[in-house]
C-alpha positions, 0 to 999 in steps of 0.5 A, a space after each residue: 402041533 406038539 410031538 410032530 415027528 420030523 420037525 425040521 429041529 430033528 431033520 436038520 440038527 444043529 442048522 436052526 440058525 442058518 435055516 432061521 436067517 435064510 426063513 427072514 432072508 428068502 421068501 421063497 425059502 420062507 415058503 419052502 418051509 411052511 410048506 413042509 410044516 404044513 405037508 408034515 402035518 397032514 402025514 402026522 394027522 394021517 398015522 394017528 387016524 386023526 384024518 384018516 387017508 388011503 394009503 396011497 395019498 399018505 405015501 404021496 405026502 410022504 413023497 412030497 415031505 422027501 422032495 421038500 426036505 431035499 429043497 431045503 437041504 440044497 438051500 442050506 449047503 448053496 449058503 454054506 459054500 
């Protein structure tokens, strides 16, 4: 979906490459990642009442979103070091 705010481009600036050979590298990261898109997706569909939710399950996304995004940070400094 275009416009989406909080790609992974705009979470992880300048890490695209390393979050590109990990996604062909590691099927579990590869999941991690589809996952989030698809966890993103729903919060985006949610604030533009596009699928309209309670507020509670759209702050459960959004923490699910956060525990996520942390996974993947954890992958990215694991292939960092």
């Amino acid at each position: 979906m275009s416009n989406t705010p909080h790609t992974l481009a705009e979470e992880f600036p300048g890490q695209m490459d390393r979050i590109h050979d990990l996604k062909v590298s590691d099927p579990e990261f590869a999941r991690l990642l589809e996952k989030y898109d698809e966890v993103n997706d729903q919060i985006h569909l949610a604030e533009t009442r596009v699928t309209p939710m309670d507020e509670v399950t759209e702050a459960n996304l959004r923490k699910v979103r956060l525990q996520i995004k942390d996974s993947i940070a954890d992958a990215l400094r694991k292939v960092s070091q």
